[in-house]
C-alpha positions as CSV (number, residue, x, y, z in Angstrom):
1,X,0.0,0.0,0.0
2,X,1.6,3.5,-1.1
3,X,1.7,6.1,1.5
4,X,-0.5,9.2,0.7
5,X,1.2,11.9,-1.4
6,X,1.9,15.1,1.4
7,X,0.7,18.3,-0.1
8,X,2.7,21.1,-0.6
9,X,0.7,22.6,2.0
10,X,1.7,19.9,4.2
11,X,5.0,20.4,3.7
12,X,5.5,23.8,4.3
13,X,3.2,23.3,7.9
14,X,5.9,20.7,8.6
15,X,8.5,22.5,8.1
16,X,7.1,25.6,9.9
17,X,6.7,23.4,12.9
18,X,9.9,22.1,12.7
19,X,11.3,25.8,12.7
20,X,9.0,26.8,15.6
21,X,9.8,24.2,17.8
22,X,14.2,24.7,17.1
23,X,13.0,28.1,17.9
24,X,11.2,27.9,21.1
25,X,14.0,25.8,22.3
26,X,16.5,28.6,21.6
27,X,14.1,31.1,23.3
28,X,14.0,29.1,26.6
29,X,17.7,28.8,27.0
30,X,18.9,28.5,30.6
31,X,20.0,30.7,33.1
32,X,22.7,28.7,34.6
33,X,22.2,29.5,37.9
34,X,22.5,26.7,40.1
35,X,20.9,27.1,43.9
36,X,23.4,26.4,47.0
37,X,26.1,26.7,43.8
38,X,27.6,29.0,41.9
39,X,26.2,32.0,40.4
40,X,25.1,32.5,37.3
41,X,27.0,33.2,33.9
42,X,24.7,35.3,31.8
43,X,23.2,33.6,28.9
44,X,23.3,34.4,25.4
45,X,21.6,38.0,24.7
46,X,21.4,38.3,28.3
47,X,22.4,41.5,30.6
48,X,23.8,41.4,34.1
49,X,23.9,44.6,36.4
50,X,26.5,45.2,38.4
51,X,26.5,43.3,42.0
52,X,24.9,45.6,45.0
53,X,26.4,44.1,48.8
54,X,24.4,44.7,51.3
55,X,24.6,43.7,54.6
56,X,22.5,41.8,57.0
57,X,21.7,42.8,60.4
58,X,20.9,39.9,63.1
59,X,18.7,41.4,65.4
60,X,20.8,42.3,68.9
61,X,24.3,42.7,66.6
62,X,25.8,46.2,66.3
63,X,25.8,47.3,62.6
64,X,29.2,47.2,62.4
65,X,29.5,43.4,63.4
66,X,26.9,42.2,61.5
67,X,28.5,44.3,58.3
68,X,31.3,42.4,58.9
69,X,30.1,38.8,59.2
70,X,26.9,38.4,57.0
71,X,27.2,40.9,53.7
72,X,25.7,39.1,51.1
73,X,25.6,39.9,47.2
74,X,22.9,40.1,45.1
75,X,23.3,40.5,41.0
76,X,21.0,40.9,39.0
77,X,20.8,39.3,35.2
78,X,17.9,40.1,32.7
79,X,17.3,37.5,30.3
80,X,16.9,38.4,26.4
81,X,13.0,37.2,27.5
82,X,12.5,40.4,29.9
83,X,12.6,38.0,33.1
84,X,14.5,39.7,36.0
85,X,16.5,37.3,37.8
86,X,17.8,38.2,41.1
87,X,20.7,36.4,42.4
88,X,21.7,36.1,46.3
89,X,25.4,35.0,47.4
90,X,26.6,34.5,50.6
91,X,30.1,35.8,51.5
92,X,31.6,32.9,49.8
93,X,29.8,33.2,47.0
94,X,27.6,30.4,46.9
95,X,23.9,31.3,45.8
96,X,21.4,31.0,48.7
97,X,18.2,32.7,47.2
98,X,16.6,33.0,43.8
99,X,13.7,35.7,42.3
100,X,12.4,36.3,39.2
101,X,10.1,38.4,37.6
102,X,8.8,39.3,34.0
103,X,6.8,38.1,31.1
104,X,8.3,34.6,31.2
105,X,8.8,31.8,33.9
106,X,12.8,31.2,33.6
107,X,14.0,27.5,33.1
108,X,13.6,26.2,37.1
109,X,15.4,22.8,35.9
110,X,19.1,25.1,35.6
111,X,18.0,27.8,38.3
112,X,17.1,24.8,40.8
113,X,19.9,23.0,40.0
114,X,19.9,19.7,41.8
115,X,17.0,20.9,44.3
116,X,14.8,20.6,40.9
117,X,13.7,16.8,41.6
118,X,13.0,17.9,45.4
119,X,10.9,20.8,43.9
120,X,9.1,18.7,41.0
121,X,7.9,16.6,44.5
122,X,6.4,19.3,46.5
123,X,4.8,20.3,43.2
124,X,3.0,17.7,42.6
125,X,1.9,16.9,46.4
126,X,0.7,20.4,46.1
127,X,-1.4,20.0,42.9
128,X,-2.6,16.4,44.1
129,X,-3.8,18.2,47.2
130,X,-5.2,21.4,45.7
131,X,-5.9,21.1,42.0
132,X,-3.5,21.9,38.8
133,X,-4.0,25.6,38.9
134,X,-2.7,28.6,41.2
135,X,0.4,30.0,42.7
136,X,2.6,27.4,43.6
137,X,4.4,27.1,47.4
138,X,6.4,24.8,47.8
139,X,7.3,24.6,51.4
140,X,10.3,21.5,52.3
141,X,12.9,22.0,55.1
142,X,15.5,22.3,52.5
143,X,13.8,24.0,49.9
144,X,11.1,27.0,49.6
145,X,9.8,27.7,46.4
146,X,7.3,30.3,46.0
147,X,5.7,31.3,42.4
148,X,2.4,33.0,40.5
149,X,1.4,35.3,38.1
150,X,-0.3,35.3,34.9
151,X,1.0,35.4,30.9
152,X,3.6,38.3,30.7
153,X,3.8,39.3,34.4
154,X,5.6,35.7,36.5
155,X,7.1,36.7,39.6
156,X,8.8,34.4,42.2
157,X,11.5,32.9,44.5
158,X,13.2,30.1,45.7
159,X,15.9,29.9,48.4
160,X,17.4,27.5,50.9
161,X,16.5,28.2,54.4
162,X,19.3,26.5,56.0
163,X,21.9,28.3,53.6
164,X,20.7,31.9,54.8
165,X,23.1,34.1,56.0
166,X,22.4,35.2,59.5
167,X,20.4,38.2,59.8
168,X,18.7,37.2,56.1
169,X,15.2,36.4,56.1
170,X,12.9,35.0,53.4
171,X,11.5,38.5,52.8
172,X,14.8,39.8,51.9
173,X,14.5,37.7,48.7
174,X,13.0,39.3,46.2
């Protein structure tokens, strides 16, 4: 039996879809931001502001101790998308808190790093528990992941609670 002949209508649609797709892979490439790692190099067509320090004050310290012992870094990268991504690094330089915001969700899988699995988890409790729709939170001892918003305007956050400098709360994440 002979296959049925593809229009040249057909052909250009497949081809389209082909293009589409190669492109929409090159449109979501990753940040490379890896949580409780290293911080970001900025993707292709990607801008990063210069790093701000600021310090952390523990409740009860002087300034000028806590200046001393908990400064943290946070850089700032926007994607060729729009989306903001804020970076957080502990004095060592080891990124302790995530947030985005902007017209696109970034890629979690490279932003999460290895916590993505842990994430993917809570996820899914969370939608088992309260339907497939709605801000997630993702709440784990190791892992807090906090995300909503609505086509062109996705804010959110994710950081590791036990990684947080002293004097660095959850609210400083943004």
């Amino acid at each position: 039996m002979k296959a049925p002949k593809q229009s040249r209508h057909g052909h250009l649609v497949s081809a389209l879809a082909i293009v589409a797709g190669a492109l929409s892979v090159c449109a979501a490439a990753p940040a490379y931001a890896v949580l409780g790692g290293e911080p970001m190099s900025a993707p292709q067509g990607a801008t990063s502001a210069k790093a701000v320090v600021r310090a952390a004050v523990a409740s009860g310290a002087s300034n000028a101790s806590a200046a001393s012992s908990s400064n943290f870094t946070v850089r700032s990268t926007t994607l060729a998308s729009g989306t903001v991504i804020n970076e957080y690094l502990s004095a060592e330089g080891v990124v302790f808190g995530i947030a985005w915001h902007g017209p696109r969700v970034p890629d979690l899988a490279s932003l999460l790093g290895s916590y993505f699995p842990q994430y993917q988890q809570g996820l899914k409790a969370q939608r088992a528990a309260r339907g497939g729709r709605g801000p997630v939170s993702v709440q784990d001892s190791g892992l807090v992941v906090e995300s909503g918003g609505h086509m062109g305007a996705f804010a959110g956050s994710a950081y590791l609670p036990q990684s947080l400098p002293a004097g660095v709360s959850a609210s400083d994440i943004q």
